[in-house]
N, C-alpha and C positions, 0 to 999 in steps of 0.2 A: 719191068713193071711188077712183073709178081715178087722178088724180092722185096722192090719197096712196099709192099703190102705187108709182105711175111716181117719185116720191120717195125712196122708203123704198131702191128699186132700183138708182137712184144711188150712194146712199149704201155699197150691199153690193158695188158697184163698184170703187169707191176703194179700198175697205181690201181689196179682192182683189186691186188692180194693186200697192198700196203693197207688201203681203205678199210677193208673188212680185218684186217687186222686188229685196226683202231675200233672198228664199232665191236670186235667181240671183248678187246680189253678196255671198252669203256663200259659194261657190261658185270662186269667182275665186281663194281666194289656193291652196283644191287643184289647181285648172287651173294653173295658173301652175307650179308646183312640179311639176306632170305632164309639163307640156311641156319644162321643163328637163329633166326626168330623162330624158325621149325622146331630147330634145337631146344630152346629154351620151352615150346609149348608143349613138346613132347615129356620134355622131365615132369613140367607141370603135373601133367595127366599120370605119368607115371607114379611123380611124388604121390594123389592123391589115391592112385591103386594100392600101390604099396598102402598106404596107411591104412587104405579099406584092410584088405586081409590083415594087416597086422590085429588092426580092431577087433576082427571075430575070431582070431586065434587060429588061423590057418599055418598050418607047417612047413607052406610052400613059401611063402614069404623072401627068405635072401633069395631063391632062386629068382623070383619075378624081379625082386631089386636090383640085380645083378644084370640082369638083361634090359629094363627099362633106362637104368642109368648108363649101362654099358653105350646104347643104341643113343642116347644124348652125347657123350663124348665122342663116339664115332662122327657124329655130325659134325660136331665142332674142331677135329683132327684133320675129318675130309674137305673141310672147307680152307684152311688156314694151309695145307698144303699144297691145295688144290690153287690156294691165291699163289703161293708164293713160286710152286711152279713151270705158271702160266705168263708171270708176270714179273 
């Protein structure tokens, strides 16, 4: 009797791991589309700081661009890897 338990156990297993399989990569293409939009809102804000300091002649300027822009394609490298990965 208790094998057929330890069997049956198995079995409710699988089709729990198979399940949650599918609901984490059905999942993926919202995420994906999340992180871009993060992506693109961040350059946004970025774009418009950068051009702040550019405006008042501040000397820091590439450094801040460098890192706003860097921190948007990061985003959109971690996602697109992150899809192709997982999926």
């Amino acid at each position: 009797m208790l094998l057929a338990t330890g069997a049956y156990a198995q079995g409710n297993g699988v089709a729990g791991i198979t399940e949650a399989t599918n609901m984490v990569t059905s999942y993926f293409d919202s995420g994906t589309k999340l992180i871009y939009a993060v992506g693109a809102v961040v350059g946004l804000i970025g774009g418009v700081k950068v051009y702040s300091k550019f405006s008042s002649g501040d000397p820091d300027t590439s450094k801040t661009a460098a890192s706003r822009f860097g921190a948007c394609i990061f985003l959109i490298v971690a996602a697109t890897i992150l899809r192709s990965f997982f999926l």
